[in-house]
MARLODO-544771 format. One line per 5 residues: their letters; for each residue x, y, z of C-alpha. Coordinates in steps of 0.02 Angstrom, whole numbers, plus 32768, in hexadecimal, padded with zeros to 4 digits. Each point is the difference from the previous one (the first is absolute). Example, Ala and Ser with C-alpha at 12.3 -4.5 7.8 and 13.67 -1.06 7.14 Angstrom:
% MARLODO-544771
as) 8267,7F1F,8186 ~ 8045,80AC,7FDF;
***
This chain:
% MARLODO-544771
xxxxx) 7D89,8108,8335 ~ 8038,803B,7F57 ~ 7FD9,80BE,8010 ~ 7FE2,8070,809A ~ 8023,809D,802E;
xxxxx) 80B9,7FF8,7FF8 ~ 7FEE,7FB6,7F3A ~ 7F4D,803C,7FD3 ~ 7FC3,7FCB,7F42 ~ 805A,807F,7F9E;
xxxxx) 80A9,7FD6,8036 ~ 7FDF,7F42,7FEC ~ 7FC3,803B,7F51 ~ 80AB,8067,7FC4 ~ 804F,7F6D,8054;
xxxxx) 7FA8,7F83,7F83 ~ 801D,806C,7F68 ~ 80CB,7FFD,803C ~ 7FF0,7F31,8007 ~ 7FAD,8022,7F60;
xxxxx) 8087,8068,7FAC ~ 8096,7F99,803E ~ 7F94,7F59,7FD4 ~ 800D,8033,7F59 ~ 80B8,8005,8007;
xxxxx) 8005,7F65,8050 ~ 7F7A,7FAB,7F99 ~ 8063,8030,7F5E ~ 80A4,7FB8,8040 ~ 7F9B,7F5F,8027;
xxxxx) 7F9B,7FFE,7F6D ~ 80CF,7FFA,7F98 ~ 8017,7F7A,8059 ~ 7F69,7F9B,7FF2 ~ 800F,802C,7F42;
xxxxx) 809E,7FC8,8005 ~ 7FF4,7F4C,8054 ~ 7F6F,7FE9,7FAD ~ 8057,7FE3,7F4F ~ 8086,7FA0,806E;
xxxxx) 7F7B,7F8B,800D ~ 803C,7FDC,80B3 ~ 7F7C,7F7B,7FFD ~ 7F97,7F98,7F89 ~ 7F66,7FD5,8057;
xxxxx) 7FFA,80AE,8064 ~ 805D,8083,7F96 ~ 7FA7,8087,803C ~ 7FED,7FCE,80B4 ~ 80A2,7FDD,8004;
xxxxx) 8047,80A5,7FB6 ~ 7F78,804C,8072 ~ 804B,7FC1,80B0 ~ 80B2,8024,7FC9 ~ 7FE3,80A8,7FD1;
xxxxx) 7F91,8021,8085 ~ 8097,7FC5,808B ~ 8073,8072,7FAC ~ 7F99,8097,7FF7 ~ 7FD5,7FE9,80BD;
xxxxx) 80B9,8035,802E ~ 7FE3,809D,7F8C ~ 7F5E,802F,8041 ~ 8024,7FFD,80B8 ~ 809A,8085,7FF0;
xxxxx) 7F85,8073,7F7A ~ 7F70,8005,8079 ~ 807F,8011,80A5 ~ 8046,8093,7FAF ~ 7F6F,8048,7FA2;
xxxxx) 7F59,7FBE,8042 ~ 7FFD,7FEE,80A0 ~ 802E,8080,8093 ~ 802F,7F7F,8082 ~ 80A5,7FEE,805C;
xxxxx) 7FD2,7F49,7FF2 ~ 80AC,7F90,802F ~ 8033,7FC8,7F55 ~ 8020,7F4E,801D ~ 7F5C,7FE3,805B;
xxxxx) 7FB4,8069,7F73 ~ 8047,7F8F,7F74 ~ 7FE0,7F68,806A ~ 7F42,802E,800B ~ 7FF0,8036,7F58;
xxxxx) 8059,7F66,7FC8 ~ 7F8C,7FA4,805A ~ 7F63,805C,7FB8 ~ 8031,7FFD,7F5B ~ 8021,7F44,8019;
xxxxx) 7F41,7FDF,8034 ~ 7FE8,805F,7F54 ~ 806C,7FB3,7F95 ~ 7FB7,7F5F,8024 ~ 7F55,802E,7FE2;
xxxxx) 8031,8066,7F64 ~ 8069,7F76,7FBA ~ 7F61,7F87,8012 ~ 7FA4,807D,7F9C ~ 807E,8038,7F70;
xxxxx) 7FFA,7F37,7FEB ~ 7F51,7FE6,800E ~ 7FCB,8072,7F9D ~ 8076,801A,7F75 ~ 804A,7F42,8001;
xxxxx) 7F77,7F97,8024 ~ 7F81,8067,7FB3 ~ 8069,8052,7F74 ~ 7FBE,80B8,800D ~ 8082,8074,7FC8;
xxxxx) 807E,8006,8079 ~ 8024,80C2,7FF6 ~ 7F69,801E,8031 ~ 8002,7F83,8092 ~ 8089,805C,8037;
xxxxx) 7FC4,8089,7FF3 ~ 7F4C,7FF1,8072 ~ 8076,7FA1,807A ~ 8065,808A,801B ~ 7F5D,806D,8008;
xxxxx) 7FB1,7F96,8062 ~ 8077,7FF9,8095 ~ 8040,80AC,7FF6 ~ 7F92,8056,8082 ~ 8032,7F64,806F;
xxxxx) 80A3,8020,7FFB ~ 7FFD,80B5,8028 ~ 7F8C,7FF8,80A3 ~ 806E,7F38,8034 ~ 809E,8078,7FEE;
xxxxx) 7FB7,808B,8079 ~ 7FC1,7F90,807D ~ 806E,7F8D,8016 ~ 80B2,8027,7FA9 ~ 7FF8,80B8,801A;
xxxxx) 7F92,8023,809F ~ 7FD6,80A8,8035 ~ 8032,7FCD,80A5 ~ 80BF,7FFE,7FCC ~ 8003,80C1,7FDB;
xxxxx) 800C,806A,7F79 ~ 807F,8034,7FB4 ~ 7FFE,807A,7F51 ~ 8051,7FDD,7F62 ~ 8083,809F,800A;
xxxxx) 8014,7FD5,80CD ~ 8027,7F41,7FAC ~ 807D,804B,7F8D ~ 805A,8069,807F ~ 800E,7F65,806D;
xxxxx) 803F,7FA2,7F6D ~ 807B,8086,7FD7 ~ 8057,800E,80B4 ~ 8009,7F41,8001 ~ 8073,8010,7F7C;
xx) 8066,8090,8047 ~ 8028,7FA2,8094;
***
């Protein structure tokens, strides 16, 4: 279960609002790039589901290291971390690319705002996908300044 004693509503809440904060962050860096391939053109029949799933792939890498650092207050393993949230994001990509094409290639709505209710849309997803399954309680928790100092004697030694 989601929340419980040990992470009641209110902490699942200033957790969201982090994902929130640091999604907008990553959502601008993705948005550049979507902007960006977009005019590339990187395909004629789907030039915005196209730009879409290359941008989106990109971002992913950004995103996990943001929300390992920032969002979430697990002591995760990385590589099973990035492997899950690779594999999440994936399942999302997929279903996001079918409807950045859909709606703004095949149907021709604007395709800012298609990109814009499909990030919307599977925001809240994300988050609670990421705490269950990429970032489980169960691995710990671990603080952002306890993160840092760990980080920090790494280096030293």
């Amino acid at each position: 279960m989601l929340v419980s004693e040990d992470y009641p509503w209110p902490k699942m809440w200033r957790e969201y609002a982090m994902f929130c904060a640091v999604g907008c962050i990553n959502v601008s860096v993705f948005f550049l790039i979507y902007w960006f391939l977009y005019g590339v053109r990187l395909s004629e029949t789907y030039p915005a589901g196209s730009a879409w799933a290359v941008a989106y792939f990109i971002s992913t890498w950004q995103s996990h290291f943001m929300h390992r650092w920032l969002t979430f207050e697990s002591q995760s393993d990385y590589r099973r971390s990035l492997l899950v949230m690779l594999g999440i994001y994936t399942l999302f990509l997929v279903i996001s690319t079918t409807s950045q094409a859909y709606f703004a290639d095949t149907l021709e709505y604007n395709h800012y705002y298609v990109w814009a209710g499909n990030t919307a849309a599977f925001g809240f997803l994300t988050f609670v996908a990421l705490r269950v399954f990429a970032f489980p309680l169960s691995d710990g928790r671990i603080t952002r300044a306890e993160r840092l100092e760990e980080y920090r004697k790494s280096r030293r030694a």
